[in-house]
PABA-84575 format. One record per residue (C-alpha): residue in one letter; x, y, z. Coordinates in pm, whole numbers, plus 50000, padded with zeros to 5 digits. Example, Ala and Ser with C-alpha at 12.3 -4.5 7.8 and 13.67 -1.06 7.14 Angstrom:
BEGIN
A512304955050780 S513674989450714 
This chain:
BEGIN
X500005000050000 X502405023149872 X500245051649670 X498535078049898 X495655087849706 X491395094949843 X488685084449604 X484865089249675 X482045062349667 X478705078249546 X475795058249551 X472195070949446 X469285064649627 X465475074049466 X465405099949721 X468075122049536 X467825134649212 X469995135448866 X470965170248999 X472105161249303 X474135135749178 X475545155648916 X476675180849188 X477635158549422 X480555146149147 X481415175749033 X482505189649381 X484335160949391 X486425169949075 X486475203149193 X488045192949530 X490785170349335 X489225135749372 X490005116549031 X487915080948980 X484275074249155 X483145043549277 X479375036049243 X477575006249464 X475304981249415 X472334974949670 X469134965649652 X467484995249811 X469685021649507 X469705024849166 X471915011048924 X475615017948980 X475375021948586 X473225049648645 X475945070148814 X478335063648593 X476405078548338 X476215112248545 X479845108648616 X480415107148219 X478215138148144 X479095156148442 X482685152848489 X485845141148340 X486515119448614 X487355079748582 X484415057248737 X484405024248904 X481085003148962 X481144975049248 X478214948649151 X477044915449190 X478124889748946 X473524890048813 X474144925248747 X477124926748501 X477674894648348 X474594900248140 X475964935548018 X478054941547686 X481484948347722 X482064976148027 X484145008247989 X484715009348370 X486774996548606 X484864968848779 X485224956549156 X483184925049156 X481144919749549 X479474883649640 X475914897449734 X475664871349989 X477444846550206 X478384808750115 X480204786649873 X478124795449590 X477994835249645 X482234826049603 X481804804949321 X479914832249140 X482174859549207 X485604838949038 X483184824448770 X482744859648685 X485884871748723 X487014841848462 X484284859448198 X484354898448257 X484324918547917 X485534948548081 X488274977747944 X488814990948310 X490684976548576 X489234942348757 X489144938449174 X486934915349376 X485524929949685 X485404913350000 X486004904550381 X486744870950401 X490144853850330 X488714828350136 X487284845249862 X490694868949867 X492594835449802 X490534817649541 X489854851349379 X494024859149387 X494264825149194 X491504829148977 X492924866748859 X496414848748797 X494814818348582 X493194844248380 X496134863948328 X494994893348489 X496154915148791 X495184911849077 X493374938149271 X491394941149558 X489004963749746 X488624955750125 X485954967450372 X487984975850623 X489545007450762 X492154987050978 X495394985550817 X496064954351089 X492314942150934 X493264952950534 X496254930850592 X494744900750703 X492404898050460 X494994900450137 X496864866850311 X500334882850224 X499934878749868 X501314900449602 X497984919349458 X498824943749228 X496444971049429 X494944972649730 X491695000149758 X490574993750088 X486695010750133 X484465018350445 X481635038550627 X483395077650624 X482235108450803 X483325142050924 X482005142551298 X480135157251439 X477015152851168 X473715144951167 X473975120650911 X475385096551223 X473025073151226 X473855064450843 X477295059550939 X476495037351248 X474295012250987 X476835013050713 X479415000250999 X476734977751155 X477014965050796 X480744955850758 X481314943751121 X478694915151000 X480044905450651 X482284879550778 X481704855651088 X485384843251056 X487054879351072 X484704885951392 X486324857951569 X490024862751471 X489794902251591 X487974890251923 X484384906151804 X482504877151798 X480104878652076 X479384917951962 X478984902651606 X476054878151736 X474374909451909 X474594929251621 X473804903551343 X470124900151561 X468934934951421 X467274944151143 X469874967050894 X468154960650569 X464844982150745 X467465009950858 X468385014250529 X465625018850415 X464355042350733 X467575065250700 X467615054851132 X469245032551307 X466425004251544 X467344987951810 X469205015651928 X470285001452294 X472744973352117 X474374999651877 X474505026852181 X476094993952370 X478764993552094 X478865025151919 X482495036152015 X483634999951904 X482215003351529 X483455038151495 X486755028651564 X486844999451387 X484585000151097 X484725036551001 X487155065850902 X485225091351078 X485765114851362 X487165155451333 X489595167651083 X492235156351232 X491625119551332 X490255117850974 X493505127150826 X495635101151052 X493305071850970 X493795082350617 X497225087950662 X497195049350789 X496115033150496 X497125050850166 X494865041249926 X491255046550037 X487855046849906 X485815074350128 X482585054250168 X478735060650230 X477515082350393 X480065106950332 X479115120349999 X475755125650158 X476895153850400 X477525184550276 X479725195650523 X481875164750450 X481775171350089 X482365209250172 X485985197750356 X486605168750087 X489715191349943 X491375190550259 X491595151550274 X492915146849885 X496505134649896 
């Protein structure tokens, strides 16, 4: 993890329009940022659909991070691609190096994950292919980024997560999208020593926070809140941003943080 360089996840939700999209990206240019990374979940709109705005908008590089049902059916893709499992188990693997193996794509290639397992197979699979390999982690750790790329040689490492300039109201959001990554993988809970927070968290319901902007069951999170801030986000004030930052290199400044203006309004100040 040798480059130092920020880039900016931007998803789009029905709840914001083309125009807020549009300006949302184009601060980002403004501010220096130079590729944008658009998500895939069920509750936003196609990932394709921002990289569209990023094309008209800007003259910025885009990334999209999707589920193998959601690009293997496209014609050949003018992005960089970071390919996610969508789910948990053998087959949600299998899916993710199957696609890997038949990606039409012109941009770069990563797969996107927490476990080791599907960083090995996937390091293997990008190697049989002929192709570098590249990775995007969910973690904000450097101690957790490391574990998961199993001391192999990728060609990149773009580690993502939960980011927010505190204080902001848009806390809640950040609280789910860490709720989120400290449950992706049962295995990393126990190596770290989070496993008996991981059981009380996995009990809630994230999918309906989501979609409720709020966080429920607000005694367990309050219970743990300092814990996934910590651990699962680059958040806190200026400073503490900047040294987490300053930690990892290469970083992907994740949901919500595109979402607050006031983040977005300081975004300048954390492009290396």
């Amino acid at each position: 993890m040798s480059a130092r360089h920020v880039e900016l996840n931007v998803n789009w939700s029905p709840r914001f329009s083309e125009e807020y999209v549009a300006e949302t990206v184009q601060m980002a240019e403004r501010a220096g940022i130079e590729r944008i990374w658009a998500g895939e979940l069920d509750l936003f709109l196609s990932p394709f659909e921002v990289a569209r705005v990023v094309e008209e908008y800007t003259s910025l590089e885009c990334g999209v991070i999707v589920t193998p049902k959601s690009v293997l059916t496209k014609p050949r893709i003018r992005y960089d691609v970071c390919v996610i499992p969508g789910g948990r188990g053998r087959e949600y693997v299998e899916g993710v190096l199957k696609c890997i193996r038949k990606l039409d794509v012109e941009g770069r290639v990563y797969v996107g994950c927490s476990g080791r397992v599907m960083a090995k197979r996937a390091f293997e699979t990008f190697r049989d292919s002929g192709m570098e390999p590249r990775i995007m982690p969910n973690y904000v750790r450097r101690e957790f980024v490391e574990w998961v790329c199993c001391d192999l040689c990728w060609e990149e490492v773009l580690p993502i997560g939960p980011s927010l300039l505190l204080p902001s109201p848009m806390r809640d959001e950040l609280l789910i999208a860490a709720i989120l990554v400290m449950t992706s993988n049962e295995r990393f809970a126990r190596e770290f020593g989070f496993y008996e927070v991981y059981r009380e968290i996995s009990s809630l319901d994230v999918r309906e926070m989501i979609a409720k902007s709020r966080l429920l069951g607000c005694e367990i999170v309050k219970k743990h809140e300092r814990l996934l801030l910590e651990n699962f986000t680059v958040s806190g004030r200026m400073d503490e941003v900047l040294e987490k930052l300053k930690e990892l290199g290469n970083f992907v400044l994740g949901d919500p943080f595109f979402r607050d203006p006031r983040s977005m309004g300081e975004l300048e100040r954390l492009v290396f």
